[in-house]
C-alpha positions as CSV (number, residue, x, y, z in Angstrom):
1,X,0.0,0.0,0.0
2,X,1.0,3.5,-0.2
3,X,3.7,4.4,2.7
4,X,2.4,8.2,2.0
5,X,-1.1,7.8,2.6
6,X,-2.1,8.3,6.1
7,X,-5.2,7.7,8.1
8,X,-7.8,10.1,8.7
9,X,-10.4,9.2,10.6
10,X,-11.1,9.7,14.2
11,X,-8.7,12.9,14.4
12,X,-8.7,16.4,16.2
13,X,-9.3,18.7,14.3
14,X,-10.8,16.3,11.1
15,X,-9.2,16.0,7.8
16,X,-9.4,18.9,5.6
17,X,-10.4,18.7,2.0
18,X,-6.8,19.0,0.8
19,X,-5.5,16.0,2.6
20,X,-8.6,13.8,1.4
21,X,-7.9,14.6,-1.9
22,X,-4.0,14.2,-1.5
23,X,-4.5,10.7,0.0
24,X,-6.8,10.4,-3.3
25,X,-4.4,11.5,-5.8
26,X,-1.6,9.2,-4.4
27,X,-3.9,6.1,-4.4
28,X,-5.0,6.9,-8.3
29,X,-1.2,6.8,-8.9
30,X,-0.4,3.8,-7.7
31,X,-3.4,2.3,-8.9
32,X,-2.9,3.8,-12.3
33,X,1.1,3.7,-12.3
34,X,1.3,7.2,-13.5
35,X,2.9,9.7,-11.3
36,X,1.7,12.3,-13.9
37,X,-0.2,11.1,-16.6
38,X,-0.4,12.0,-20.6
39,X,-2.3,15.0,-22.0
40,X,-4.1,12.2,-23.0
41,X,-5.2,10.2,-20.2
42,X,-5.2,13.6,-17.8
43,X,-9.3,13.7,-17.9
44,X,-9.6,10.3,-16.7
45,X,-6.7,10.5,-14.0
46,X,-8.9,13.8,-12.8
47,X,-12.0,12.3,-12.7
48,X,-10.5,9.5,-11.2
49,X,-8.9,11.3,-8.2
50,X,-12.3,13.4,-7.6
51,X,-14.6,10.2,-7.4
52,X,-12.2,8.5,-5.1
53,X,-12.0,11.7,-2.7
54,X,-15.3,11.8,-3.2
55,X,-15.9,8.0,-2.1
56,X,-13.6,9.0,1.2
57,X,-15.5,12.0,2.0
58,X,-18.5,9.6,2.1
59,X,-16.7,6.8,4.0
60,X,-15.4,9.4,7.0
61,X,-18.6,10.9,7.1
62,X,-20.3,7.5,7.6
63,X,-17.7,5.6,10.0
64,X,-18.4,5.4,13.8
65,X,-16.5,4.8,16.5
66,X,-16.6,5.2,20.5
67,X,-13.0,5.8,20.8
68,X,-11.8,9.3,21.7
69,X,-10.1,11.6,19.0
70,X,-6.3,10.9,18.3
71,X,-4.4,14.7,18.3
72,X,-3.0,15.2,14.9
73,X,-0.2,16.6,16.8
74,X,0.8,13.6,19.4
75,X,0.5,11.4,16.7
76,X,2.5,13.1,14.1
77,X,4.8,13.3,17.0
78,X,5.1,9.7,17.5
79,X,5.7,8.8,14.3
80,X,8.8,10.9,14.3
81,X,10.0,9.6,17.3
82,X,9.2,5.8,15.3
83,X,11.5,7.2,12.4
84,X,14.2,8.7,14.8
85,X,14.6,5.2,16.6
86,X,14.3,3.4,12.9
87,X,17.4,5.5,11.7
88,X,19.3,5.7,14.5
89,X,18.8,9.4,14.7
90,X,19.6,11.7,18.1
91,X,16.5,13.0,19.8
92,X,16.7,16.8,18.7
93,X,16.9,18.5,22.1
């Protein structure tokens, strides 16, 4: 799957249009292979990426969960720290 899409459901504050439809245009292109299509395939790419932020507009707006909000913040924090400990990079202090 794609290492640069990242989950966004159940967050505080919720995901803004531009991250659902970059999550969207990096699915299409490794669905499609294209990292930029043609002049010639650019419509459908488009209209591709639209219905598929479109379908996860509808999905987040449907799911349910009891669980409290994760903070954008804390967990973008975390994952740094992940990446940090991966690498065998020094805690910036």
């Amino acid at each position: 799957m794609c290492r640069n899409i990242k989950p966004l459901f159940n967050f505080t504050p919720e995901a803004t249009d531009e991250e659902v439809r970059a999550a969207s245009l990096q699915f299409v292109r490794k669905v499609s292979g294209f990292q930029k299509p043609s002049r010639a395939n650019r419509a459908a790419f488009d209209r591709a990426v639209d219905e598929v932020a479109s379908a996860v507009q509808d999905l987040l707006g449907s799911l349910v969960t009891h669980a409290p909000s994760r903070d954008r913040d804390v967990e973008a924090e975390k994952a740094r720290a992940r990446a940090r400990k991966r690498y065998g990079v020094p805690d910036p202090a």
